[in-house]
C-alpha positions in Angstrom: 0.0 0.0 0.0 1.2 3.1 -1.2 0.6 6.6 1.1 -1.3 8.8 -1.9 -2.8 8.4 -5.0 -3.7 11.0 -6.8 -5.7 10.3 -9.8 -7.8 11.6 -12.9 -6.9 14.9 -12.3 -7.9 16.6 -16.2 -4.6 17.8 -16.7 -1.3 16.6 -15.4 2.1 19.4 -16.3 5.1 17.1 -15.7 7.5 18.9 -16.2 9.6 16.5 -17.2 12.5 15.7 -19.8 9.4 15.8 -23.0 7.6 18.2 -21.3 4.7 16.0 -21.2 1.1 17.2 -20.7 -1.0 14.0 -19.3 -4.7 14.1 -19.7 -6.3 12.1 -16.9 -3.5 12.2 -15.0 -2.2 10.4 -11.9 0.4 10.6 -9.3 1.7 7.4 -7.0 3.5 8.6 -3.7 5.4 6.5 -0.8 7.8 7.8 1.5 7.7 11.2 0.2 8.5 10.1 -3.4 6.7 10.1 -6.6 6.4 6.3 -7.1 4.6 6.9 -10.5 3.4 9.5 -12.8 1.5 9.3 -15.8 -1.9 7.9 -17.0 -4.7 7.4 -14.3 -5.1 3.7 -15.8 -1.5 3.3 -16.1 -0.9 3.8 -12.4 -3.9 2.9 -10.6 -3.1 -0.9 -12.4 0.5 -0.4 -10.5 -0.9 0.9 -7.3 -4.2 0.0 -6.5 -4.3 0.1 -2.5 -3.3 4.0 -0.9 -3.4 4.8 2.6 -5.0 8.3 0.9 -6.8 8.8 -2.5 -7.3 12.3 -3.6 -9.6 12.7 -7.4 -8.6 15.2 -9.1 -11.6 15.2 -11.1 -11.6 19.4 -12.4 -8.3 19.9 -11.0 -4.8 20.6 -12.7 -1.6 18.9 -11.1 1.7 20.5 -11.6 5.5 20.7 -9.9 5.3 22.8 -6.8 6.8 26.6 -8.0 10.1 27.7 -6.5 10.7 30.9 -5.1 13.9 32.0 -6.3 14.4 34.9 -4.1 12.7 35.5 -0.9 13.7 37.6 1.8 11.8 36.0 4.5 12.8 38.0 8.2 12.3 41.8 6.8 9.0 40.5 6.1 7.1 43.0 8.5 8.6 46.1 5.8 5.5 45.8 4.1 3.8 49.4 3.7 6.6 51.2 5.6 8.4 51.5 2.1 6.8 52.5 -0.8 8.2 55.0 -3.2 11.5 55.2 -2.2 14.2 54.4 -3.8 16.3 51.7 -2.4 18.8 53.0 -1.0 16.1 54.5 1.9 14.3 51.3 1.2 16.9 49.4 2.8 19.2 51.3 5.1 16.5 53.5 6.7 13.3 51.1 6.8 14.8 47.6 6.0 18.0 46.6 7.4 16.7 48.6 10.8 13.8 46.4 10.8 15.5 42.8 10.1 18.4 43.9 13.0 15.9 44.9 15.4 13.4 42.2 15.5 13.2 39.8 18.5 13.2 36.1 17.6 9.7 35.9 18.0 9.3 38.8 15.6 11.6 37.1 13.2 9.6 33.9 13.6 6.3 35.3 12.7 7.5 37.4 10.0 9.4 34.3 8.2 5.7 32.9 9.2 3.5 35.3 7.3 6.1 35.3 4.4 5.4 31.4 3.8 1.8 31.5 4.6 1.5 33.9 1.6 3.9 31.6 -0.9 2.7 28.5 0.1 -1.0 29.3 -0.4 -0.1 30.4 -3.7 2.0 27.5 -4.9 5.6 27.9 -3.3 6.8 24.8 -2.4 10.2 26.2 -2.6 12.1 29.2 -0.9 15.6 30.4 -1.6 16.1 33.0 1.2 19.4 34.7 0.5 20.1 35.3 3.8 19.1 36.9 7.1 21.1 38.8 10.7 18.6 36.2 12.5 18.1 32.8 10.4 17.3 31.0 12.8 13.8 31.6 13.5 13.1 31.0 9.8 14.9 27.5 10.0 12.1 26.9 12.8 9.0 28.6 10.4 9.8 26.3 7.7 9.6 23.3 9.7 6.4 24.1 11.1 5.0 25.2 7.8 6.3 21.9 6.1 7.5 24.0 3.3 11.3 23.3 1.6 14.0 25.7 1.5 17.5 27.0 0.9 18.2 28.9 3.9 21.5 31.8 5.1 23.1 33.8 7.5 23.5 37.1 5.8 27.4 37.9 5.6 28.8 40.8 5.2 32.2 42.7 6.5 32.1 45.9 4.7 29.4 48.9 5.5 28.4 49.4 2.0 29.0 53.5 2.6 26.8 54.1 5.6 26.6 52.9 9.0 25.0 49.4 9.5 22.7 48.0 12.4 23.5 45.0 14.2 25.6 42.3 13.0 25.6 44.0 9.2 28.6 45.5 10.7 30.4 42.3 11.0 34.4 41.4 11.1 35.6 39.3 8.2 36.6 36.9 10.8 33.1 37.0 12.5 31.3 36.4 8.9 33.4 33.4 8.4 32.6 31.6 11.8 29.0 32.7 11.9 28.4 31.7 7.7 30.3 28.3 8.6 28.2 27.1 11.9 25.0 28.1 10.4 25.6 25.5 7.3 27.0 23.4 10.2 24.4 23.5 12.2 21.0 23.4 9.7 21.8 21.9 6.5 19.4 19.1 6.2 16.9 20.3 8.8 13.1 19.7 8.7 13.5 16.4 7.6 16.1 17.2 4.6 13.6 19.6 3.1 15.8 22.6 4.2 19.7 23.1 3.0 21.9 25.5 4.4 24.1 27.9 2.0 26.4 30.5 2.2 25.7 34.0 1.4 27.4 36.9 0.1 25.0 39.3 1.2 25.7 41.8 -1.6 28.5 42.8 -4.1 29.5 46.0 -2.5 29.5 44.4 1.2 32.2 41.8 0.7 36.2 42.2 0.6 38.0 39.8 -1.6 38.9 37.9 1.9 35.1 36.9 2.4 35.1 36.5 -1.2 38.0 34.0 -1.2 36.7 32.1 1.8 33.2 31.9 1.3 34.0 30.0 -1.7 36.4 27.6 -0.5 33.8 26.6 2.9 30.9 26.2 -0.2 33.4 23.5 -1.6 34.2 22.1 1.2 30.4 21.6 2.4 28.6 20.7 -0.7 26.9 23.8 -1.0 26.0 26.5 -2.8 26.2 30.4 -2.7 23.7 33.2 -2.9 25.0 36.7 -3.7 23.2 40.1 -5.0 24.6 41.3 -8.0 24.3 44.9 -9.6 20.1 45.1 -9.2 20.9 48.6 -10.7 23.1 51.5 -11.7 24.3 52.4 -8.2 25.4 49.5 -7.2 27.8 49.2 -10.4 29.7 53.1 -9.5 29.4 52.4 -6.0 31.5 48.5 -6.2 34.0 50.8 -8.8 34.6 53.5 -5.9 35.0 51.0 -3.6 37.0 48.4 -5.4 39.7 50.8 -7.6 37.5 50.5 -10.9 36.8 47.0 -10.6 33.5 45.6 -11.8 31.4 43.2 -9.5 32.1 40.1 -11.7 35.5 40.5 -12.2 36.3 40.6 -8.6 34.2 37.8 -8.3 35.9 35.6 -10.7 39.3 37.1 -9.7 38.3 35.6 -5.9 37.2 32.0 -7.6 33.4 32.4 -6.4 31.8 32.2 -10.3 30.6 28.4 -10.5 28.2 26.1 -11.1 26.8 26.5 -7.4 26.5 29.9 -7.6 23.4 31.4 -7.5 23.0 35.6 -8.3 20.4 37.7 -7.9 19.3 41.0 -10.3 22.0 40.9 -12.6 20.6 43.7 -14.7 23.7 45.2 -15.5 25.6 42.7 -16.9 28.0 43.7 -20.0 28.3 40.8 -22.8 31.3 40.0 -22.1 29.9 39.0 -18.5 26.9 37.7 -19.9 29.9 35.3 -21.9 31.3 34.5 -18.5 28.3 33.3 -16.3 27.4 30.7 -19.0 30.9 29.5 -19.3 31.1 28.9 -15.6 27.3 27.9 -15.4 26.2 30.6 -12.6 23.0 30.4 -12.0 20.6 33.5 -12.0 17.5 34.8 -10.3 15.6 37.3 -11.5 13.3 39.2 -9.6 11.3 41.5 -12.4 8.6 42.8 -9.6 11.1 44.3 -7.2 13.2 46.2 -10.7 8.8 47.7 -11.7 8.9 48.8 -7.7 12.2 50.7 -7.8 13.1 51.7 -10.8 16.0 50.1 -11.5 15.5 49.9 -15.3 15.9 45.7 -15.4 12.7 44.9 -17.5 14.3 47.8 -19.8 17.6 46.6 -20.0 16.1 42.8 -20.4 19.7 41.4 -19.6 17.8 38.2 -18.7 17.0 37.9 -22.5 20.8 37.9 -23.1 21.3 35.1 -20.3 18.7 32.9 -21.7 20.0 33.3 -25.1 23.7 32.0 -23.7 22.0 28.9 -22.0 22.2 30.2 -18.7 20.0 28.9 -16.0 17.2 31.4 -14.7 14.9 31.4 -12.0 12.7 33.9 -10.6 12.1 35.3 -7.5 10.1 37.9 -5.7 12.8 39.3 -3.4 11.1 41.1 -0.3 7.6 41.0 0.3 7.5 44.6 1.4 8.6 45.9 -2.1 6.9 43.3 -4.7 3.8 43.5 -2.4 2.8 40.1 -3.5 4.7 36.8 -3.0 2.6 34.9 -5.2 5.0 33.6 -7.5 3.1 32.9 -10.3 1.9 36.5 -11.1 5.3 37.8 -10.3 6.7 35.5 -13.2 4.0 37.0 -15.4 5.9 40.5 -14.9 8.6 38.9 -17.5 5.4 39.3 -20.3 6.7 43.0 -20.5 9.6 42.6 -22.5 7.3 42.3 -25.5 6.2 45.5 -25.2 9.7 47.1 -24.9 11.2 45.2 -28.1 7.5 44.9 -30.0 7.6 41.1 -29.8 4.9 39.0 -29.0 6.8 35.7 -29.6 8.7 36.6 -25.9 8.6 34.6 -22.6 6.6 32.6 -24.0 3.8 30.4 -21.5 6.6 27.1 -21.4 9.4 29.0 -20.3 7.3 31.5 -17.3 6.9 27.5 -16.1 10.3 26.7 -16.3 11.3 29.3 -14.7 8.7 28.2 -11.7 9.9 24.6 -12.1 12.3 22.9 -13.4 15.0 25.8 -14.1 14.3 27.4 -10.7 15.2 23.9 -9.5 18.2 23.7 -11.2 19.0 27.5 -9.6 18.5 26.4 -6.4 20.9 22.9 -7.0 17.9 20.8 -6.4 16.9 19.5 -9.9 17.3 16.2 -9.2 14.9 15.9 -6.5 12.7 18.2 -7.5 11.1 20.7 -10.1 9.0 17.8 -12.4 6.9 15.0 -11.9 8.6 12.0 -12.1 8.8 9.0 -10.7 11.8 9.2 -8.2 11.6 12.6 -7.4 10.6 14.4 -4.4 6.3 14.5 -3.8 6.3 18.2 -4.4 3.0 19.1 -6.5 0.1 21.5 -6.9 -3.8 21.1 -7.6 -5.5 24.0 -9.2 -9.2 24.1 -9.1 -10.2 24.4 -12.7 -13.9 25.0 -11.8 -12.8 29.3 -11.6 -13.9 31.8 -14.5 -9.7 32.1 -15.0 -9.8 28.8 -16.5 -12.7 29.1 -18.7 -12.4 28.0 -21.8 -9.5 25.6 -21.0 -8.4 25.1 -24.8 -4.8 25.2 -23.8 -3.9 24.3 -20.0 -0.1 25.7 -20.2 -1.5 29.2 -21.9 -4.6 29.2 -18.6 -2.1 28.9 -16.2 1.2 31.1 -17.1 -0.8 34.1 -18.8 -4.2 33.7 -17.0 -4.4 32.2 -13.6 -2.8 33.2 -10.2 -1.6 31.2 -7.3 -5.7 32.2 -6.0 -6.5 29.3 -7.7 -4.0 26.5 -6.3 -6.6 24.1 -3.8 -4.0 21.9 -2.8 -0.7 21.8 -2.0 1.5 18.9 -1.4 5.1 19.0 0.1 7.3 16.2 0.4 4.6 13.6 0.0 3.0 15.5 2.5 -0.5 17.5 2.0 0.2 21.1 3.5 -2.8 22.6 2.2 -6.1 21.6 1.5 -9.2 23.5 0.1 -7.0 26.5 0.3 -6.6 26.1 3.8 -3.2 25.5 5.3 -3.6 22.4 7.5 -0.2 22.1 9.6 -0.8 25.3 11.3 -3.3 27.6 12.2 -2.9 30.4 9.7 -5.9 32.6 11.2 -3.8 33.2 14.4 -0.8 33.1 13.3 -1.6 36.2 10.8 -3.4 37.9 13.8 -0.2 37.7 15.7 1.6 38.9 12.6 -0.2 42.1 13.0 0.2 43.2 16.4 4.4 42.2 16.2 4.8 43.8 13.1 3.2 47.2 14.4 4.9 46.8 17.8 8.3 46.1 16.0 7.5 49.7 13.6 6.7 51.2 16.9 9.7 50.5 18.6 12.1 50.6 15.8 11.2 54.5 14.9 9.5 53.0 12.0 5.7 54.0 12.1 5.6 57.4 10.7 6.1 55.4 7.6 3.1 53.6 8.1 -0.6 54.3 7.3 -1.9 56.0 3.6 -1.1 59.4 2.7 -4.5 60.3 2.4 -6.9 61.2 5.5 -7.8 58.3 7.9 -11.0 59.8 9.8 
């Protein structure tokens, strides 16, 4: 006896190598794994007998969506930073926030954050790091969600004073990076790795560079870094570093490689374009969070230029405060844009928006051979969208309903590790009614006592 069978679902995305689309659709799952995927006749005469039996009659299974790039602790920024640009985004309202939080602040914010995804399809998270991990080690536990987790490092102020432990020692960064991989990879059951993480370009000396890199081979790990998101960040790493770009330096301190991941990348040259494909970096864009601020990425399209060089692309939706959604799915839908700026309907197409969600944002994340398709083997990540919602009618092409039409809204049920997390579009392993009540009282007494509310509240009249 198997533990689930889901069968005759209508449509079935796999996902997989042939990017097969199964009508009446079934998966097998046992000890967290697919056992099976493919017709509901062709499994059910494999696996008969399940502990659980879910029909999918009117539903649409896919591959759980991975978050490329989500900042879960400064979660509670929400509202407090809109139209700014993000330079007062982050030193005044978000790195104040995320230094100041208690750990039960950090908890519930790394709380609310996955709430949010996973109702909307995140299986996934790749957090590039935090001052205060921990407590989102512990919220993705309880959630049941996966995730690539860090300890923000940095040892350099970036030009202006830091709070908290942004203004770390080199020597600090090191021990701190190395006993959080230490102590969490392979947490929650396996579903969460530890990483290392350069917190951002213009933060790191080559030292941290050059070590960071060497502990990531030595663990079997990757690395998270933010990359030139926009203009500033270029002049301000060539002030700092003698003239030196960002991925120079990097390459000069051996951290380009295949278990890299960076983050924005929107002012890439070609030449560096050339060099993150030869050493197969991978790359996650975040296209909401360049619309908020203005950095000019959907403009500049650099993603195009990665995809056209092979390069492996994600996407993420960065902070919650500044995308103001963390559903994935309409986030991805942002990348529809570039056919407006190059009058080209033929771009980002419906297949790769779902790659991106899947099986490339698996590969991003180093995970692709557990996860990202449906096949038997992998992982039990996987989705159920109700197709009985006006977004799905007509339904003459399932792949076009979903990537141009439909929103994570519409996911019913959500299944993590062989394990159902959400059901009817109600999380199930935790109760998500208090726990977004206690959300709001420690987020407004965290702006209180951080100096933070007079950002709060709408411009207009409240009487």
């Amino acid at each position: 006896m198997i533990d689930l069978l889901v069968k005759n679902a209508d449509y079935m995305i796999t996902m997989n190598g042939d990017r097969e689309v199964v009508r009446d659709g079934a998966l097998a799952v046992d000890g967290g794994r697919i056992a099976a995927a493919g017709k509901t006749a062709a499994v059910t005469a494999r696996f008969s007998e399940a502990a659980r039996t879910i029909d999918a009659r009117g539903r649409l299974v896919t591959p759980g969506f991975i978050d490329n790039h989500q900042h879960l602790a400064p979660f509670f920024v929400r509202g407090l930073g809109d139209d700014v640009p993000l330079r007062v985004f982050l030193h005044d309202r978000c790195y104040p926030m995320e230094a100041g939080l208690t750990e039960e602040e950090a908890y519930l914010a790394a709380m609310c954050a996955l709430l949010e995804s996973v109702r909307h399809g995140t299986t996934t998270v790749c957090d590039p790091g935090s001052q205060n991990p921990e407590p989102s080690v512990r919220a993705v536990s309880d959630v049941g969600a996966r995730a690539v987790l860090t300890r923000s490092l940095t040892d350099m102020a970036g030009g202006r004073a830091m709070p908290g432990t942004f203004d770390s020692t080199t020597d600090d960064a090191i021990e701190s990076g190395t006993d959080f991989v230490e102590s969490h990879h392979g947490a929650a059951e396996g579903r969460i790795r530890a990483w290392f993480s350069l917190r951002t370009e213009r933060m790191v000396s080559d030292r941290l560079c050059r070590s960071v890199s060497e502990l990531a081979a030595e663990h079997g790990t990757g690395i998270v870094s933010h990359m030139i998101s926009n203009r500033d960040s270029v002049e301000h790493h060539q002030r700092v570093f003698d003239g030196e770009r960002p991925i120079e330096r990097y390459d000069r301190n051996g951290v380009l490689g295949p278990n890299l991941q960076l983050v924005h990348c929107h002012f890439l040259e070609p030449d560096e374009c050339d060099l993150l494909a030869e050493r197969d970096v991978k790359v996650s864009m975040c296209p909401t969070a360049s619309a908020v601020f203005g950095w000019g990425g959907l403009h500049r399209a650099t993603h195009l230029k990665l995809l056209e060089r092979g390069v492996t692309v994600g996407v993420g939706s960065d902070i919650g405060a500044c995308s103001h959604t963390v559903d994935i799915l309409r986030i991805a839908q942002y990348f529809r844009v570039y056919r407006d700026v190059f009058e080209d309907a033929s771009l980002m197409p419906a297949e790769t928006i779902l790659e991106h969600l899947t099986i490339d944002g698996a590969r991003s994340v180093l995970w692709d051979d557990e996860i990202g398709s449906l096949e038997a083997g992998k992982r039990a990540d996987f989705l159920l969208f109700d197709l009985d919602r006006p977004e799905w009618v007509p339904l003459h092409n399932p792949v076009s309903n979903l990537a141009h039409g439909a929103s994570g809204d519409s996911v019913e049920t959500v299944v993590i590790d062989g394990r159902v997390v959400m059901e009817g579009g109600e999380l199930v392993l935790v109760d998500a009614g208090e726990i977004m009540a206690e959300g709001r009282r420690a987020a407004a007494a965290a702006a209180d006592r951080l100096g933070l509310s007079p950002f709060a509240g709408p411009r207009w009249p409240v009487v």
